[in-house]
N, C-alpha and C positions, 0 to 999 in steps of 0.2 A: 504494500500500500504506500503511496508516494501524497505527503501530504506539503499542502501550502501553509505557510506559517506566516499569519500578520504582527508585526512586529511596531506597536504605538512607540514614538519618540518626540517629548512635545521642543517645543523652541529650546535650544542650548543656554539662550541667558537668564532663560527661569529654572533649569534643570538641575536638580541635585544639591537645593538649597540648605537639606537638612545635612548638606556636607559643612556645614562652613565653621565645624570643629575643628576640620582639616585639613581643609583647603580653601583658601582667599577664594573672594568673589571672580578675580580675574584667572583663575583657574579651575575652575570647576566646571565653565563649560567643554574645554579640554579634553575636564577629567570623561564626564557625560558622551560627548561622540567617541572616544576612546573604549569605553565601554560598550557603546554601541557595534563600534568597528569589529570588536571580539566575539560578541554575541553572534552578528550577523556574518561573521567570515565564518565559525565553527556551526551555524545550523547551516549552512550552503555547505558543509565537508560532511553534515549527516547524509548517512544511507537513503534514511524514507524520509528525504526532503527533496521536493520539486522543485520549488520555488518558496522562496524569502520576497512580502511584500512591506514596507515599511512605510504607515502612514506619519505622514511629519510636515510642518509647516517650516521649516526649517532652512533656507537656501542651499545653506554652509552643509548640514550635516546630508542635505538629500541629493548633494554630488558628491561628498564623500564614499558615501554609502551604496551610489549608484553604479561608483566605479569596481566595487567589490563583488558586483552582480546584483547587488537588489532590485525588485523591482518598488519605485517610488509611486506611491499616492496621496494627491496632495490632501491636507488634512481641511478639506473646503467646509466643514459643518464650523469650525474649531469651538466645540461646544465640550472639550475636557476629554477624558481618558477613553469614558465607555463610550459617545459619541465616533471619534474618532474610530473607536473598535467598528462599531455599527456600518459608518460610511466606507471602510476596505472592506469588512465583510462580504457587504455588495458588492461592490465594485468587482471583486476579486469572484464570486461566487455568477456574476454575471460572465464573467468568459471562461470558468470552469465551475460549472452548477454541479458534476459528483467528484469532487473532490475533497476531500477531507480536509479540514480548516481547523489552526489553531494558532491562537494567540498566543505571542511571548515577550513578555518583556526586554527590554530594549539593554536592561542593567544586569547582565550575567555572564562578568568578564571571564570568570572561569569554566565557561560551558566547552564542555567536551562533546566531541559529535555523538559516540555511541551510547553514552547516558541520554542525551537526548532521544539517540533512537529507541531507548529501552523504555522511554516514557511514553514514547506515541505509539509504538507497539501494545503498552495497554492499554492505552485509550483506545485504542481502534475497537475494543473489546466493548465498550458502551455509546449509546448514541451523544453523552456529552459527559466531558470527564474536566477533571482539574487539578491541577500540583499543587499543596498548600508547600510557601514558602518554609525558609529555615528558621525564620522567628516561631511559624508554628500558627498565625495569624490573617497571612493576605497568601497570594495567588501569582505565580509565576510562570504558567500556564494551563489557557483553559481549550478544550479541542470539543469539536462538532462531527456528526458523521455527514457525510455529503445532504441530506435528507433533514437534518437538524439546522435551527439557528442557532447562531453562540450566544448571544442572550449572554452579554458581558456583564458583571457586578464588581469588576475592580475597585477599590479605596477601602476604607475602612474597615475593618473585619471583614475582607474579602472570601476567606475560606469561610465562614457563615454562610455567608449569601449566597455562596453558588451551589454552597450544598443545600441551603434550603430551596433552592432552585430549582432542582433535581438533577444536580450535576455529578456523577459519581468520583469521590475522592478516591485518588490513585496513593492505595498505603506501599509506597517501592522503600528498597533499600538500596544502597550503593548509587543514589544518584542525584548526589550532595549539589554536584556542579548546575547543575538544574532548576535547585532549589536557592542558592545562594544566590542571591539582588543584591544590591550594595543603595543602600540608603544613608547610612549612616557609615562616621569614620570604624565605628569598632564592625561593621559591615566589610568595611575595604579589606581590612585585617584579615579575615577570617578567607576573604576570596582570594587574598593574596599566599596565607597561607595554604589553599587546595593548589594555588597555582596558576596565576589568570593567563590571557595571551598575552601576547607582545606588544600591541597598542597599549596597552593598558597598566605592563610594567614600566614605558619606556614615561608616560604621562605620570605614572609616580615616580620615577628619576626624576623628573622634572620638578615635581613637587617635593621634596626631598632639597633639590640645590636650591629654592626660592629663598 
């Protein structure tokens, strides 16, 4: 099963504000496409990924990111996270309607291709499934069968909401790298210790010499 994976990224100079433990304002946009760079080059080296679409309002980060292979949509609702979700959804589902679709966040420097594919491998298993993050609280992705909508509830006690949704929680083990966002500095740490990619170490050298 070869799935499409929409990937929300909102503008770079509002992005990753709850960093600013750790990184100055004038880095942490940076930090944010950096992150993004690693997420979206390691779900385009997964097995059961087709295609990477990243909805983003963004100029800077949606030629960055285009050139990695994404495909861009522009984020024309910009009415916040699950909007954004909503508007690629379509989009995406309009020029492949059975294809299996799932959201991922944009913040998962340490994403390794085959954990990812060990996660959509069990989603494919239900008609809408979801990863609850590493905190244990929100959602780092959520998947639809071709035949389903995603029916997004990202923010606030996200894992709540999608399971009160009827979205089935995928209980996996071994696939830290999936589950690990970076919101926070003790966030960074923790990704950094699994091991992030190369954008992503090279923007904390940077942050390190500031």
């Amino acid at each position: 099963m070869q799935w499409i994976l929409v990937v929300p990224l909102k503008a770079l100079s509002r992005a990753k504000s709850r960093l600013s433990d750790t990184a100055a304002d004038g880095l942490r946009p940076g930090l944010a496409l950096a992150f993004a760079q690693d997420t979206v080059t390691a779900a385009l080296a997964c097995p059961g990924v087709a295609d990477v679409a990243v909805v983003t309002g963004d100029a800077l980060a949606g030629r960055e990111l285009a050139a990695l292979g994404a495909r861009i949509v522009p984020d024309e609702p910009e009415g916040g996270l699950n909007a954004a979700l909503r508007h690629a959804a379509t989009t995406v589902r309009t020029r492949n309607p059975r294809t299996p679709l799932a959201a991922l966040n944009a913040d998962l420097p340490a994403l390794r291709p085959l954990e990812l594919a060990r996660v959509l491998t069990a989603a494919a298993e239900f008609p809408r499934a979801f990863l609850t993050d590493a905190a244990g609280f929100g959602t780092t992705l959520l998947a639809a069968a071709p035949d389903r909508e995603l029916l997004p509830a990202f923010g606030t006690d996200s894992r709540a909401r999608h399971r009160a949704s009827g979205a089935a929680e995928l209980l996996l083990t071994a696939v830290d790298s999936v589950r690990q966002d970076v919101d926070t500095g003790a966030d960074l740490r923790a990704a950094l210790a699994l091991g992030v990619g190369p954008r992503t170490a090279s923007a904390v050298e940077r942050l390190k010499a500031a």
